[in-house]
N, CA and C atoms of all chains as a GROMACS GRO file, in nm:
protein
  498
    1UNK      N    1   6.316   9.301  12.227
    1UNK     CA    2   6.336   9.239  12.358
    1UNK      C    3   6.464   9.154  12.362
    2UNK      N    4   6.507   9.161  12.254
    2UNK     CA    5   6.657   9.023  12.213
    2UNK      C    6   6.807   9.106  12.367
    3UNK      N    7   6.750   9.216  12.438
    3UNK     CA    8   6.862   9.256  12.470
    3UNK      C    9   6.846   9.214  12.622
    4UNK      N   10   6.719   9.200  12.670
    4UNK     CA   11   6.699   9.143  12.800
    4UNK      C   12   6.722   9.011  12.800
    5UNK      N   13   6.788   8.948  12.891
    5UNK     CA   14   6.771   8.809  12.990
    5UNK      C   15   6.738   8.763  13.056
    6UNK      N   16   6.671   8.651  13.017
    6UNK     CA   17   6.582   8.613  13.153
    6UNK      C   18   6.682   8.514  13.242
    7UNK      N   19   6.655   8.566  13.360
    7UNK     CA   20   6.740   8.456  13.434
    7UNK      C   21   6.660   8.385  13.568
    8UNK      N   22   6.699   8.282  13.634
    8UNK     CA   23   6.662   8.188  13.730
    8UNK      C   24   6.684   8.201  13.864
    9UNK      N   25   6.626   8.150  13.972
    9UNK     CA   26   6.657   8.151  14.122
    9UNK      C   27   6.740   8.323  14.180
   10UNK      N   28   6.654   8.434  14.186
   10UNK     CA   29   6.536   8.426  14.127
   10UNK      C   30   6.494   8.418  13.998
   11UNK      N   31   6.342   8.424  13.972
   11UNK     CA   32   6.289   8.450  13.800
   11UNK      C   33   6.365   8.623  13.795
   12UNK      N   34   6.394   8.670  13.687
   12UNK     CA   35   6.458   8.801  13.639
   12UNK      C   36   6.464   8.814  13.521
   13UNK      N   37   6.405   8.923  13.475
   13UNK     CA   38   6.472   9.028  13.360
   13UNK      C   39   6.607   9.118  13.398
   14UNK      N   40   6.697   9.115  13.303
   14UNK     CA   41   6.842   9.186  13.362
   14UNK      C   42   6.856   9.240  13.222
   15UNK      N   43   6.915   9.366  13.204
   15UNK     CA   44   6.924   9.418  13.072
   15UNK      C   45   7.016   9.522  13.171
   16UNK      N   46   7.192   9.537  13.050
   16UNK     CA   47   7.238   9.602  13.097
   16UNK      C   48   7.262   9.716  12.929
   17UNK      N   49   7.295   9.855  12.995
   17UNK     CA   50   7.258   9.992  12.909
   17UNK      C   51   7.401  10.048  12.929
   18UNK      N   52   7.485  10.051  12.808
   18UNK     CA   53   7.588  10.117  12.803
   18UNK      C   54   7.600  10.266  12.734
   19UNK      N   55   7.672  10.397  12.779
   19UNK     CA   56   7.639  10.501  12.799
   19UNK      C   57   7.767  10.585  12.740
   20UNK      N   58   7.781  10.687  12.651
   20UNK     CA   59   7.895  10.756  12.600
   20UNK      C   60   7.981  10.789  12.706
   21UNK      N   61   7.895  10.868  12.828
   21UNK     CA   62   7.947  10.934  12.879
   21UNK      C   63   7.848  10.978  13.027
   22UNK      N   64   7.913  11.043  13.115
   22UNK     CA   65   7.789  11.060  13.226
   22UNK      C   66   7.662  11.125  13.207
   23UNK      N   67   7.693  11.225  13.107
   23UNK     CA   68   7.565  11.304  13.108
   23UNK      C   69   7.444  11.221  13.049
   24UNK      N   70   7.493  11.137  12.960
   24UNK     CA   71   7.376  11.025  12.872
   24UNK      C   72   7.317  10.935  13.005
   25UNK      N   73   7.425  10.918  13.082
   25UNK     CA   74   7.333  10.774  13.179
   25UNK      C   75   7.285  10.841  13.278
   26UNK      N   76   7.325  10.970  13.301
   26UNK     CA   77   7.225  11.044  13.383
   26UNK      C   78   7.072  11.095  13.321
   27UNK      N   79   7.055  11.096  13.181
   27UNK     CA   80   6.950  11.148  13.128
   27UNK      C   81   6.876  11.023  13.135
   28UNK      N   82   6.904  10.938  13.119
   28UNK     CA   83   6.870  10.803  13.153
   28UNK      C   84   6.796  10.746  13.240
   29UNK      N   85   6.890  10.773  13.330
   29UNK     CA   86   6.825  10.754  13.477
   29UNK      C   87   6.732  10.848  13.526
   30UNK      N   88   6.719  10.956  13.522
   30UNK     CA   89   6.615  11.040  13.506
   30UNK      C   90   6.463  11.023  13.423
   31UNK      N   91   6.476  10.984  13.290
   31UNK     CA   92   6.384  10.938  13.232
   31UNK      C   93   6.326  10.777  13.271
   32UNK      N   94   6.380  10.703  13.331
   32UNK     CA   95   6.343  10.561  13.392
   32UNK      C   96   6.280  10.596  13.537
   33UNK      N   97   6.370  10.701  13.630
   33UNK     CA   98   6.274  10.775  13.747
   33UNK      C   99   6.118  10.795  13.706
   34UNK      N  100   6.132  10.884  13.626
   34UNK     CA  101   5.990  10.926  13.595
   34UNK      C  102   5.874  10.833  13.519
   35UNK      N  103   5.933  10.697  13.453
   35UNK     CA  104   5.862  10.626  13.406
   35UNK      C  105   5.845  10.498  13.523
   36UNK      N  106   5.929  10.495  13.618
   36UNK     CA  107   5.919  10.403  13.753
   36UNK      C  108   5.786  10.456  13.797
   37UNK      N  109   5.804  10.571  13.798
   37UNK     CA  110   5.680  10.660  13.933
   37UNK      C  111   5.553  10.611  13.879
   38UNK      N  112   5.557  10.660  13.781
   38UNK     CA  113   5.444  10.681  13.655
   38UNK      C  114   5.378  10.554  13.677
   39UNK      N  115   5.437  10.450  13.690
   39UNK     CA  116   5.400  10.311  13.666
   39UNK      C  117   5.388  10.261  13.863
   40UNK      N  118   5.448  10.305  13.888
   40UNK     CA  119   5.494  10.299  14.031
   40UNK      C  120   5.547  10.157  14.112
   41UNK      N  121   5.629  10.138  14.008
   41UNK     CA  122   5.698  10.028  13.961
   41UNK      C  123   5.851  10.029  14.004
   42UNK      N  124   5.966   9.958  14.071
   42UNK     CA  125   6.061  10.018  14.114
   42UNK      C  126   6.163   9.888  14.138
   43UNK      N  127   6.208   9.876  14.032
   43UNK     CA  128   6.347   9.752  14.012
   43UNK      C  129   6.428   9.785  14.049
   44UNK      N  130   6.541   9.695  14.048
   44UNK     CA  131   6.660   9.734  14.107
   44UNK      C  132   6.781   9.791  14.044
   45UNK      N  133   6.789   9.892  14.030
   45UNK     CA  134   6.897   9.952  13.924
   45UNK      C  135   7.019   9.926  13.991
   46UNK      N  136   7.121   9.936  13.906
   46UNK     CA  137   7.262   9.968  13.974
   46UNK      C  138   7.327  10.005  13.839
   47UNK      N  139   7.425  10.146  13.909
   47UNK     CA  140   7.464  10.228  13.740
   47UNK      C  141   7.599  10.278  13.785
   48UNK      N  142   7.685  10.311  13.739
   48UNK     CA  143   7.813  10.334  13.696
   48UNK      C  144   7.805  10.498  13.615
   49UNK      N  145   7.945  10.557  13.575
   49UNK     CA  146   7.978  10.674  13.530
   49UNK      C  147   7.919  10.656  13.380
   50UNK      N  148   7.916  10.527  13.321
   50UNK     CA  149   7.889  10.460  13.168
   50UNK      C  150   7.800  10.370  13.141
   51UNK      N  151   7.741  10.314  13.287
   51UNK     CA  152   7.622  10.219  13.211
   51UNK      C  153   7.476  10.239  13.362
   52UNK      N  154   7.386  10.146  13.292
   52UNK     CA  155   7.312  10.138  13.420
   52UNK      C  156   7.230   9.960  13.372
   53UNK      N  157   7.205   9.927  13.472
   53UNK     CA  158   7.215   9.765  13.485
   53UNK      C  159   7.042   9.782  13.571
   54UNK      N  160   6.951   9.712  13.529
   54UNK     CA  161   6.830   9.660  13.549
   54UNK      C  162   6.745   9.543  13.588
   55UNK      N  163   6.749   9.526  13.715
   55UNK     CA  164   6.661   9.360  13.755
   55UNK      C  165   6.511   9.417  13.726
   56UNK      N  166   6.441   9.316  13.684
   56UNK     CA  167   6.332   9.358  13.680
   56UNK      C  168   6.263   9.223  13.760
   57UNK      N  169   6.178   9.192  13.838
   57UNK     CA  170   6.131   9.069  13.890
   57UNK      C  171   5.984   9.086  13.882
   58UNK      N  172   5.937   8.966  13.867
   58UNK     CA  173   5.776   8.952  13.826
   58UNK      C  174   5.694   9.058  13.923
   59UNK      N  175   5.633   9.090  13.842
   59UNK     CA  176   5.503   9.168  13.927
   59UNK      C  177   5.357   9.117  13.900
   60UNK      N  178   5.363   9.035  13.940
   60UNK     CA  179   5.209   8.935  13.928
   60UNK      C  180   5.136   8.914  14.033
   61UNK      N  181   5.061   8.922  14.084
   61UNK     CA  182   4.982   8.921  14.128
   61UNK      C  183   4.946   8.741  14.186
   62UNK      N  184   4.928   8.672  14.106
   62UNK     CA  185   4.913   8.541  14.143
   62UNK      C  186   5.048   8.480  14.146
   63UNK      N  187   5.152   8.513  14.071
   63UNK     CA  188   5.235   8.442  14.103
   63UNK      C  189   5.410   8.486  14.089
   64UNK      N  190   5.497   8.453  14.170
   64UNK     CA  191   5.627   8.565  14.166
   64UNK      C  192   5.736   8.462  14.092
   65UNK      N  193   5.679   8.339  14.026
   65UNK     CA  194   5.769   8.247  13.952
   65UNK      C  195   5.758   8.271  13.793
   66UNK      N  196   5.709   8.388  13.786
   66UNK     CA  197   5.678   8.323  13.594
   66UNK      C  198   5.669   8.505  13.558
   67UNK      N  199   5.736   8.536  13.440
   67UNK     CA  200   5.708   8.686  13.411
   67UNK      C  201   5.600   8.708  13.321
   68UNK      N  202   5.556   8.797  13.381
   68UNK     CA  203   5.442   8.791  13.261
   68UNK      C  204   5.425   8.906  13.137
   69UNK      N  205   5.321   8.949  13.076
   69UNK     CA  206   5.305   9.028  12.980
   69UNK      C  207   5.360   9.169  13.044
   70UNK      N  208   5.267   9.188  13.109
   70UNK     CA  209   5.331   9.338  13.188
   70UNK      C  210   5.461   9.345  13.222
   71UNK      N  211   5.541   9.241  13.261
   71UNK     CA  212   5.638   9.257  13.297
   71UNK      C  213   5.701   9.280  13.149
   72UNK      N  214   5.681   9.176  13.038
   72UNK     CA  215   5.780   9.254  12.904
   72UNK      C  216   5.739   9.400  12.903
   73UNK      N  217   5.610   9.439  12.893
   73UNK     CA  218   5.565   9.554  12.835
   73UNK      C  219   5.664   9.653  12.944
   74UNK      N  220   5.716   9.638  13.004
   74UNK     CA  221   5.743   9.735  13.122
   74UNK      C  222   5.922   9.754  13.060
   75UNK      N  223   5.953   9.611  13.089
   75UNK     CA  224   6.115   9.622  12.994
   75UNK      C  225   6.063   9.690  12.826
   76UNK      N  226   6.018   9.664  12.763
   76UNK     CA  227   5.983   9.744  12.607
   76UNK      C  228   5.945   9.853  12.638
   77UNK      N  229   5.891   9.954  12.745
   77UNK     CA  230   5.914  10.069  12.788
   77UNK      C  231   6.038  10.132  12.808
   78UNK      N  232   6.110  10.067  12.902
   78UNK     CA  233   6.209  10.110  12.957
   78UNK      C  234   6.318  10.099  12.792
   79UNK      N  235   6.308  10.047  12.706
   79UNK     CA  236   6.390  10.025  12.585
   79UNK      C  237   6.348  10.154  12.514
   80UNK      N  238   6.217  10.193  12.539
   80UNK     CA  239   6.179  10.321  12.456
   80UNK      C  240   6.223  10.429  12.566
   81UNK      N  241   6.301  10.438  12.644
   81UNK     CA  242   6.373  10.567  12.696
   81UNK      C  243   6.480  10.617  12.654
   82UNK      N  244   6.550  10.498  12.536
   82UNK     CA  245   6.697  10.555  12.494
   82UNK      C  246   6.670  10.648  12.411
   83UNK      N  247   6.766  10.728  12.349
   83UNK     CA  248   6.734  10.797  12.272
   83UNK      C  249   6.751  10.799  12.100
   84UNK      N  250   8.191  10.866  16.010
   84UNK     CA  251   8.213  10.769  15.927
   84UNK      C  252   8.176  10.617  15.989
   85UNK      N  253   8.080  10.605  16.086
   85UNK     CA  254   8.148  10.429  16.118
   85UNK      C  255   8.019  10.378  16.053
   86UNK      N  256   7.898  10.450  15.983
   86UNK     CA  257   7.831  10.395  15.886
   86UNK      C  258   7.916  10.325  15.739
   87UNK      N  259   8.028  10.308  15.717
   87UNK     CA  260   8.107  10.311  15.572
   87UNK      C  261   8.172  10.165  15.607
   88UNK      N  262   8.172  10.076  15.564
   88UNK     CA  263   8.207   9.982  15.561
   88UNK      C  264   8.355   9.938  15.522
   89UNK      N  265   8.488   9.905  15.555
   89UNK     CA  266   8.582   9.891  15.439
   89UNK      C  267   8.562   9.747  15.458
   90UNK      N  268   8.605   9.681  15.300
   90UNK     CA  269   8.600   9.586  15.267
   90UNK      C  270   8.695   9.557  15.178
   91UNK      N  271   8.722   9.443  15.137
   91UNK     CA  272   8.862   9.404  15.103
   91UNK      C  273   8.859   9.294  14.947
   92UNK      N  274   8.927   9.288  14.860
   92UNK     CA  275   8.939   9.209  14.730
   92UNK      C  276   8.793   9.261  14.676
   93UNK      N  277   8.784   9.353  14.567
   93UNK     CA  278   8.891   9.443  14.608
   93UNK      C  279   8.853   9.557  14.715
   94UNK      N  280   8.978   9.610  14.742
   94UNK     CA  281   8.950   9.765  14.895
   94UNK      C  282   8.842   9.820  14.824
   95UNK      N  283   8.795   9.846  14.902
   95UNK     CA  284   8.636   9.944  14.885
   95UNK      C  285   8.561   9.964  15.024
   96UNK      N  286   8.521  10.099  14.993
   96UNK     CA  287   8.393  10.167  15.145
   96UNK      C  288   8.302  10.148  15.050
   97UNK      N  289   8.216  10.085  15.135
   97UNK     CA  290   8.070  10.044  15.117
   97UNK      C  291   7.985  10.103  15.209
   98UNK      N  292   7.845  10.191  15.152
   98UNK     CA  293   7.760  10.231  15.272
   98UNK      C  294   7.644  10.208  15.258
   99UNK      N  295   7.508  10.174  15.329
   99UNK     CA  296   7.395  10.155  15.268
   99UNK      C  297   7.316  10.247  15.300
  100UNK      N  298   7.203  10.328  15.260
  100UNK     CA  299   7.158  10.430  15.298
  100UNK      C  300   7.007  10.381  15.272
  101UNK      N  301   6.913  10.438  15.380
  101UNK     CA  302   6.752  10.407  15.327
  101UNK      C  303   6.716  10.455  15.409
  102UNK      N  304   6.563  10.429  15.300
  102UNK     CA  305   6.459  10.581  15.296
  102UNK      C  306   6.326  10.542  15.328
  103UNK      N  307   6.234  10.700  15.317
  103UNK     CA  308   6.099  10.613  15.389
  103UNK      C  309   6.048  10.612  15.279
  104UNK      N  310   6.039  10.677  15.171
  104UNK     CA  311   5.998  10.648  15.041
  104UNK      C  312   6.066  10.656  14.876
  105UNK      N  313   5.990  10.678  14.867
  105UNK     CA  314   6.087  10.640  14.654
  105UNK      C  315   6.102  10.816  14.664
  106UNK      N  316   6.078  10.895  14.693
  106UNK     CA  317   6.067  11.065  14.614
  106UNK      C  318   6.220  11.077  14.727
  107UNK      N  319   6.231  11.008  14.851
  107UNK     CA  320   6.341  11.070  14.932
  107UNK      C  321   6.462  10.970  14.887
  108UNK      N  322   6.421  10.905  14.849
  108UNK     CA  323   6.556  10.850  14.758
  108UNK      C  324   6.612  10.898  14.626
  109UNK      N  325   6.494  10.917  14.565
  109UNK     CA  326   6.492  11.022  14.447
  109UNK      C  327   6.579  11.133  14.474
  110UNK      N  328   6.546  11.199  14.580
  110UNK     CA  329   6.640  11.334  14.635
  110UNK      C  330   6.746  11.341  14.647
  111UNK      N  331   6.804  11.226  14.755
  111UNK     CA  332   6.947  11.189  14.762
  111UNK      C  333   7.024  11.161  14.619
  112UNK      N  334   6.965  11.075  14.527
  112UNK     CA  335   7.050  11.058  14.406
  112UNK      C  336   7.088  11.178  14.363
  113UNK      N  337   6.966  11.248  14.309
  113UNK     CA  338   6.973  11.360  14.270
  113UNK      C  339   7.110  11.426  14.318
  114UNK      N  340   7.087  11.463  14.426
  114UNK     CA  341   7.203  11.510  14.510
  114UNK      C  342   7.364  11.456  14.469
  115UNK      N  343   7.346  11.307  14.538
  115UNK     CA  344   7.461  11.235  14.510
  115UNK      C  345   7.496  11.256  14.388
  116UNK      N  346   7.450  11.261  14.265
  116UNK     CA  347   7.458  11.313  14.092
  116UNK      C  348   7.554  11.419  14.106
  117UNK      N  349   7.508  11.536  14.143
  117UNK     CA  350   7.552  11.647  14.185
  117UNK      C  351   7.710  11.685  14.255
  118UNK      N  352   7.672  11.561  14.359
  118UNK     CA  353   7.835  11.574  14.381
  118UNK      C  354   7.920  11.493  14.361
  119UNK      N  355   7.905  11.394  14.240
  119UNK     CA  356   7.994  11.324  14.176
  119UNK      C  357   8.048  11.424  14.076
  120UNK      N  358   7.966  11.503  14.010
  120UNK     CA  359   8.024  11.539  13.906
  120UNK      C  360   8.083  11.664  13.946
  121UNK      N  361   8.092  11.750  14.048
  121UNK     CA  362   8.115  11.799  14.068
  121UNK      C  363   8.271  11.776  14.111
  122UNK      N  364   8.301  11.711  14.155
  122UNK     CA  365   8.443  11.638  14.213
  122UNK      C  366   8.521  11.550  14.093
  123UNK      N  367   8.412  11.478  14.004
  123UNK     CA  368   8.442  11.443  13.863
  123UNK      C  369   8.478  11.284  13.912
  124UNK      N  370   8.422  11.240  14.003
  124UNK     CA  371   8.418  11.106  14.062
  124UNK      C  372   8.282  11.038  14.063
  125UNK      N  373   8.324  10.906  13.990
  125UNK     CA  374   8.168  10.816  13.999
  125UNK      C  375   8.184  10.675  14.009
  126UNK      N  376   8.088  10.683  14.188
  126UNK     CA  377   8.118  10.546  14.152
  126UNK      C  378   8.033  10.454  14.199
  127UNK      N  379   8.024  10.309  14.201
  127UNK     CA  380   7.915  10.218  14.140
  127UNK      C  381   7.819  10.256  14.281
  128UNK      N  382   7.676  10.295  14.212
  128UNK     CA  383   7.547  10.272  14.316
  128UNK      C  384   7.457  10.183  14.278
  129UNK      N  385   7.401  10.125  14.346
  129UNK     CA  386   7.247  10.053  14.312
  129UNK      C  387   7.172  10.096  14.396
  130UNK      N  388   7.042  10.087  14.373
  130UNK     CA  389   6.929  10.166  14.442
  130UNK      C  390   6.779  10.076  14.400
  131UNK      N  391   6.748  10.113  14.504
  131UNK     CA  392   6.589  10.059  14.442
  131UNK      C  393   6.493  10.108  14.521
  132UNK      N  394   6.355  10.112  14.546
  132UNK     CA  395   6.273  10.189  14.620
  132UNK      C  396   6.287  10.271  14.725
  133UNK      N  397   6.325  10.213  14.839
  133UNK     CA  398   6.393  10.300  14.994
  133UNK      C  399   6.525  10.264  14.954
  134UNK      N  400   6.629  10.208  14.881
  134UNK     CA  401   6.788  10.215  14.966
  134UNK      C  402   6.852  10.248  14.820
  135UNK      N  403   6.964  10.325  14.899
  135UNK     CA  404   7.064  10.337  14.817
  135UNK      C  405   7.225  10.255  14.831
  136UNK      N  406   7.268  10.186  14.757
  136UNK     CA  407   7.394  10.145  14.834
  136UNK      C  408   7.523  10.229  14.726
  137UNK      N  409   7.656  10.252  14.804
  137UNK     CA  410   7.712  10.286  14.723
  137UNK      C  411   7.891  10.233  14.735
  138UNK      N  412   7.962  10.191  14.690
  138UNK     CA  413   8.039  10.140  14.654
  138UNK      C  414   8.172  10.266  14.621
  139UNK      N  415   8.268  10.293  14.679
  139UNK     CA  416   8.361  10.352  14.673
  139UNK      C  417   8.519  10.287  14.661
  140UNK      N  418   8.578  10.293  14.538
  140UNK     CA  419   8.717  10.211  14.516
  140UNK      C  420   8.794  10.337  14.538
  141UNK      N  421   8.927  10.295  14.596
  141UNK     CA  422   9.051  10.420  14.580
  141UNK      C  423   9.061  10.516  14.470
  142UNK      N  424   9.048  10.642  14.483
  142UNK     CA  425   9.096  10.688  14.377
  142UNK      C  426   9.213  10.781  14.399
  143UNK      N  427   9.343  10.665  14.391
  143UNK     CA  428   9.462  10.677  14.391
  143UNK      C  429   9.566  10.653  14.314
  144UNK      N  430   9.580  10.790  14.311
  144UNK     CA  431   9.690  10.805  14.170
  144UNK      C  432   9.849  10.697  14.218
  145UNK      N  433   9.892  10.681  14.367
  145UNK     CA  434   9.994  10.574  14.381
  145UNK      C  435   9.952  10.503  14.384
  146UNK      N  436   9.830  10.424  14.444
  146UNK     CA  437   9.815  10.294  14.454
  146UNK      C  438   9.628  10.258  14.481
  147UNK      N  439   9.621  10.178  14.373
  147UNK     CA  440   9.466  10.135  14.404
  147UNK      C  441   9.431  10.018  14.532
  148UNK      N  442   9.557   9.995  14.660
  148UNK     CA  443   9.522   9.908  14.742
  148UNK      C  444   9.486   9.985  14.855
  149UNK      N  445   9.484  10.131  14.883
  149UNK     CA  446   9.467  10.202  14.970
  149UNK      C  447   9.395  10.250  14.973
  150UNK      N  448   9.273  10.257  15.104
  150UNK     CA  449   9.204  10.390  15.102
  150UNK      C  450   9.241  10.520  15.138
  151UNK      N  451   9.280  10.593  15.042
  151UNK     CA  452   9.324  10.741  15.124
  151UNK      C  453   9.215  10.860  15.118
  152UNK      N  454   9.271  10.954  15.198
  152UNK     CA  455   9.209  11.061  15.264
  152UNK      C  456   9.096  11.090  15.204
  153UNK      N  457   9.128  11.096  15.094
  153UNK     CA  458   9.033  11.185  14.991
  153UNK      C  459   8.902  11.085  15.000
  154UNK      N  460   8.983  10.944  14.988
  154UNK     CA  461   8.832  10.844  14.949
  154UNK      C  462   8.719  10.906  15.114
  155UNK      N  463   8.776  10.869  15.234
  155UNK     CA  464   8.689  10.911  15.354
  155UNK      C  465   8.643  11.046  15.342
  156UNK      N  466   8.700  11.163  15.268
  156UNK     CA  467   8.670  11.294  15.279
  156UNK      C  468   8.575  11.322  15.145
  157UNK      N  469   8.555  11.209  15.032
  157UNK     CA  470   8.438  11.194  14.947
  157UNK      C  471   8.324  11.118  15.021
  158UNK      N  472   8.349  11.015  15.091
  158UNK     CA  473   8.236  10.930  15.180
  158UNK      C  474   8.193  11.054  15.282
  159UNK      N  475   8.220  11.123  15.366
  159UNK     CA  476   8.171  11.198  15.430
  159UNK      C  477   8.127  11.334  15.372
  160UNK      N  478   8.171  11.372  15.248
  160UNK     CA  479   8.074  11.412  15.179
  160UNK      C  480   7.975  11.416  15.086
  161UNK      N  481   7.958  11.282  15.077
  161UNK     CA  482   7.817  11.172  15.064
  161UNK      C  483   7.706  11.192  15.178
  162UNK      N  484   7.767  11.165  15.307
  162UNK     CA  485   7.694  11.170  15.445
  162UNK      C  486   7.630  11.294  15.424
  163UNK      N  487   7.710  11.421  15.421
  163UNK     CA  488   7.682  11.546  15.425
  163UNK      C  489   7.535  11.586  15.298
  164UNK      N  490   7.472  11.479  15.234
  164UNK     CA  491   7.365  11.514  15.170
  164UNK      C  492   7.277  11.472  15.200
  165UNK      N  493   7.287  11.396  15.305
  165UNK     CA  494   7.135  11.351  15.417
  165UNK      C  495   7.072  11.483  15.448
  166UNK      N  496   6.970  11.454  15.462
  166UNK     CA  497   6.848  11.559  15.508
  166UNK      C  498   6.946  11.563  15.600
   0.00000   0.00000   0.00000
């Protein structure tokens, strides 16, 4: 998890993914599609020819200030898509 | 074109696009994928459930302060992958 950041106003996970080349950050993004759905879960990407960049914001239920377990488990997913 | 935004420091068309769900946004990327690489141009999107936004800089071999032809004749064939 040492590669995500948590950041403030808002609460956020941000983890950015650097990429050889297009075809890698397209396989990428493809495999995070299908693990979004799956989960049906849907952050805010923003990606480039070489990288792709990830907000992730609490998904809690009681509360949208504090991240919780699910929310790591969801970034430690998304870390198991590289290859 | 009067969906495309130009904007300035730096020049860039900006457009925002949205959807009624995650699979028709899904589609458009897809698409948009397709005809980046096809033209061998990529450039910055973010996206998240319904919207896509996308970000277009000059790609000009004299000068990166201009938008030329090509940039409006890649933005309108962006448009051209709407349902």
């Amino acid at each position: 998890m040492d590669k995500w950041e948590e950041r403030k106003r808002p609460i956020r996970l941000e983890r950015r993914f650097e990429f050889e080349n297009y075809e890698k950050t397209r396989d990428f993004l493809d495999r995070l599609g299908e693990q979004c759905e799956a989960v049906n879960r849907f952050p805010d990407i923003s990606f480039g020819k070489t990288y792709v960049n990830i907000t992730l914001r609490p998904d809690n239920q009681q509360s949208e200030d504090q991240i919780s377990e699910d929310d790591y488990k969801f970034a430690e997913d998304i870390d198991g898509l590289l290859d």
